[in-house]
C-alpha positions in Angstrom: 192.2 208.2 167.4 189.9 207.3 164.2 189.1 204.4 163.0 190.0 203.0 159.3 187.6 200.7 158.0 189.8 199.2 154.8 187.4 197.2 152.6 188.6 195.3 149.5 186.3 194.3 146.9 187.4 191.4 144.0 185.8 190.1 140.9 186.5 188.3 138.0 183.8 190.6 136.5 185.4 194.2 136.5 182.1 195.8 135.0 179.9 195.0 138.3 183.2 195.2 140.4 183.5 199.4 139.2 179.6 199.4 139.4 179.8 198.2 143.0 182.4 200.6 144.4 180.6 203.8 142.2 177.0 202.7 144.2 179.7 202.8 147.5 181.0 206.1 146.2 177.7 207.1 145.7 176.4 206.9 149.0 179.3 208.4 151.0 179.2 211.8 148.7 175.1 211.7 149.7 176.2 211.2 154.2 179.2 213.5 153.3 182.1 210.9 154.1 185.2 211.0 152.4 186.8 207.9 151.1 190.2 207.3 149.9 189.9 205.4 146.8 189.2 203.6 145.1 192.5 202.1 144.6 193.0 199.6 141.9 195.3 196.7 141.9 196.9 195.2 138.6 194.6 192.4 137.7 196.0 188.6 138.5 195.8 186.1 135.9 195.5 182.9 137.3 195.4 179.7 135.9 193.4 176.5 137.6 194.4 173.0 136.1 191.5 170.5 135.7 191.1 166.9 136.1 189.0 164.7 133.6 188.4 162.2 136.3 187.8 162.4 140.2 190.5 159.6 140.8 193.9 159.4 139.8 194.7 159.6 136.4 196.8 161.2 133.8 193.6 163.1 132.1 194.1 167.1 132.1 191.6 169.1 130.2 193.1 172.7 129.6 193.6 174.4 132.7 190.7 176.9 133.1 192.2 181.1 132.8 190.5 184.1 134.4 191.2 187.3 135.8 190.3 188.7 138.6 190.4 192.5 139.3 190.8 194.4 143.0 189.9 197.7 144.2 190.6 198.9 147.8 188.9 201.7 149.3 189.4 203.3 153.3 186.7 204.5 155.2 188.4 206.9 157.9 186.0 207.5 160.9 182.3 207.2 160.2 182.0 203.9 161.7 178.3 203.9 161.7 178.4 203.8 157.8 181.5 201.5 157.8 179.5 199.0 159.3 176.1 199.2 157.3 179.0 199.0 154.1 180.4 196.2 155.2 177.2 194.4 156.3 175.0 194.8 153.0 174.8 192.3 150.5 177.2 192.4 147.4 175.9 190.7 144.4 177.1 187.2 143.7 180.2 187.3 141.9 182.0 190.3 144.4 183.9 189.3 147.3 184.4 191.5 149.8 186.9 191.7 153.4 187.0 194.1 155.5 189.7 195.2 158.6 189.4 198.1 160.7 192.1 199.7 162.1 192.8 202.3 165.0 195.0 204.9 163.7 197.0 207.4 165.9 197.9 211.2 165.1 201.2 211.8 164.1 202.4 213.6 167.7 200.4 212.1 170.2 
């Protein structure tokens, strides 16, 4: 029964998000592992309001707009380089979770 190692990388930079997952890419075609994906999400727009002042108040400045764009990519088996994915360091402004799940074969 394998292993899927699911990792999901966001950014509200897309140019060093797609950078990220090609140098992830990258090195799976060089250990020969196969991933599935990247899959990309629709981007979320979201919209954060903001106080002038740290009390109460009625004093908005404009709410603050950004985007932030997801890719998804499965790691199935290979749990040795799963793992060292997982565990490197990501530049700044890419967040990164990862699951692992055990899969079973269709049949058994």
């Amino acid at each position: 029964m394998p292993f899927v190692t699911t990792l999901t990388l966001s950014s509200g930079d897309r140019e060093q998000l797609d950078d990220t997952v090609e140098e992830i890419k990258q090195r799976a075609e060089r250990k020969g592992v196969e991933l599935k994906g990247p899959h990309p999400e629709p981007p979320t727009d979201l919209r954060v309001p903001q106080s002038k002042t740290l009390g109460p108040g009625d004093g908005r400045f404009e709410s603050w707009s950004y985007t932030v764009y997801t890719r998804t990519i499965e790691i199935v088996g290979y749990e040795e380089f799963a793992r060292s994915v997982a565990q490197r360091s990501f530049p700044g402004g890419v967040h990164v979770e990862a699951g692992v799940e055990q899969r079973t074969q269709i049949g058994s």
